[in-house]
C-alpha positions as CSV (number, residue, x, y, z in Angstrom):
1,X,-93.1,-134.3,37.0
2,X,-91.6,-133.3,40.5
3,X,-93.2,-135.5,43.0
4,X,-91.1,-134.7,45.4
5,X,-90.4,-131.1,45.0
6,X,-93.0,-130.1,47.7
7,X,-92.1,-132.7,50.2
8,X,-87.9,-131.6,50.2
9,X,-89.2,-127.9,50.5
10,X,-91.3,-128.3,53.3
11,X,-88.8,-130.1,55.1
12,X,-86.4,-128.0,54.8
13,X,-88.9,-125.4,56.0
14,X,-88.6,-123.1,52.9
15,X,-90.9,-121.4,51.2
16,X,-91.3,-121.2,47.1
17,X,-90.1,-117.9,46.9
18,X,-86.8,-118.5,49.1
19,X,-85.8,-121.8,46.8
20,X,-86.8,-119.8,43.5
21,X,-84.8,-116.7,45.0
22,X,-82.1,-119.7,45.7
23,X,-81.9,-121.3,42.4
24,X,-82.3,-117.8,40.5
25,X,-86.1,-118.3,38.4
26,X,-89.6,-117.2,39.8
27,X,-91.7,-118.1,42.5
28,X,-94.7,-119.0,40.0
29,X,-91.9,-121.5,38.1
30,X,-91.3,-123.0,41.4
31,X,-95.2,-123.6,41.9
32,X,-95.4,-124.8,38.5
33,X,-92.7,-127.3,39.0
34,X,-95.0,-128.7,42.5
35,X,-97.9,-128.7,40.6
36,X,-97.2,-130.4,38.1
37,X,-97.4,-127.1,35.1
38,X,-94.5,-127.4,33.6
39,X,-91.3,-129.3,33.8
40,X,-87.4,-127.7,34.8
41,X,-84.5,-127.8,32.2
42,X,-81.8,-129.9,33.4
43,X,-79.8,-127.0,34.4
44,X,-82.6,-126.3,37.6
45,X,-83.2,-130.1,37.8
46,X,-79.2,-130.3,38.7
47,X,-79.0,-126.9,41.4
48,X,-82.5,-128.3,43.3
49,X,-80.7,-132.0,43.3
50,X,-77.2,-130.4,45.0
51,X,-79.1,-127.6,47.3
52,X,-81.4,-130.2,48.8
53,X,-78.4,-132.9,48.5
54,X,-80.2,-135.6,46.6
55,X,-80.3,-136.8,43.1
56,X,-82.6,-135.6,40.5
57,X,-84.0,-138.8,39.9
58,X,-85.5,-138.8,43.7
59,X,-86.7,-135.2,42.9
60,X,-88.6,-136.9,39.8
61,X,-90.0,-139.7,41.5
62,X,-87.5,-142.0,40.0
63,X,-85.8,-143.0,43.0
64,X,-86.6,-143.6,46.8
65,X,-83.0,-143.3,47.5
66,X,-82.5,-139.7,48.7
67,X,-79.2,-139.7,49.1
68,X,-76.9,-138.7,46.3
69,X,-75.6,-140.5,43.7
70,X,-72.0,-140.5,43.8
71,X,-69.2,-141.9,42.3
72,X,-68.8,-145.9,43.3
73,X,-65.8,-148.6,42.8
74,X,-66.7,-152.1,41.8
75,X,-66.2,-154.1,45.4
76,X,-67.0,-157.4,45.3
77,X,-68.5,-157.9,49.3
78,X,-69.6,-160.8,51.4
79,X,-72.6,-160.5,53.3
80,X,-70.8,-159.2,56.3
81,X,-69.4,-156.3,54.4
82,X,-72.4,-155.3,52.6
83,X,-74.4,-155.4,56.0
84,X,-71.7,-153.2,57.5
85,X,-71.7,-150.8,54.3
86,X,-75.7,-150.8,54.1
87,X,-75.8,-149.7,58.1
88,X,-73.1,-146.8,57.4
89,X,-75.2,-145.6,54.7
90,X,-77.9,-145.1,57.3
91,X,-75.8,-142.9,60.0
92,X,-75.8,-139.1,59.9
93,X,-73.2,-137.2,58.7
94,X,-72.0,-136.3,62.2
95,X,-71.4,-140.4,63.3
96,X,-69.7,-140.8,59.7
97,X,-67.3,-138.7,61.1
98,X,-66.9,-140.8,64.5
99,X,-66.4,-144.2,62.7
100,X,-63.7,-142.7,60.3
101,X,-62.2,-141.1,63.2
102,X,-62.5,-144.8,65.1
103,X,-61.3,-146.3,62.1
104,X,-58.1,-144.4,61.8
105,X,-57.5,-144.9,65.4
106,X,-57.4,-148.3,64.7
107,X,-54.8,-148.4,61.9
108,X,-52.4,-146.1,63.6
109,X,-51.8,-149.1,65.7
């Protein structure tokens, strides 16, 4: 049910009992969930999705997006904008932040 339980937990170098301690059930749910025992209620589903900042549906194999899902605006882009949206997407957190402060920089002027 949770293919990719085990992979988010190792790479965020925690063990089962720190994300059950975390998300408030047992260490033996949490080794349930990775193998494949018994299934979460929506309510777990949702806190593992926003502590390891992905959607549930990546966490149930759904998805290979592991970004969040968020919110979106219908744009209608040309190629050139979706290229320059689909390369933003790929930066870190940290160089969001430079190109918002370069782009703000920009339309002070």
């Amino acid at each position: 049910m949770l293919p990719n339980l085990k992979l988010l937990r190792k790479e965020y170098g925690i063990s089962q009992q720190l994300l059950a301690d975390t998300l408030g059930i047992s260490q033996q749910s949490v080794n349930q969930y990775e193998n494949r025992e018994i299934e979460p209620d929506i309510a777990t589903l949702s806190q593992m999705a926003d502590y390891f900042e992905t959607s549930i549906d990546y966490i149930v194999g759904r998805t290979d997006i592991r970004r969040r899902i968020e919110r979106t605006l219908p744009y209608y882009l040309n190629d050139e904008e979706g290229e320059i949206i689909n390369r933003y997407r790929a930066l870190t957190p940290k160089q969001r932040q430079c190109i918002s402060q370069v782009i703000d920089t920009l339309m002070d002027k």
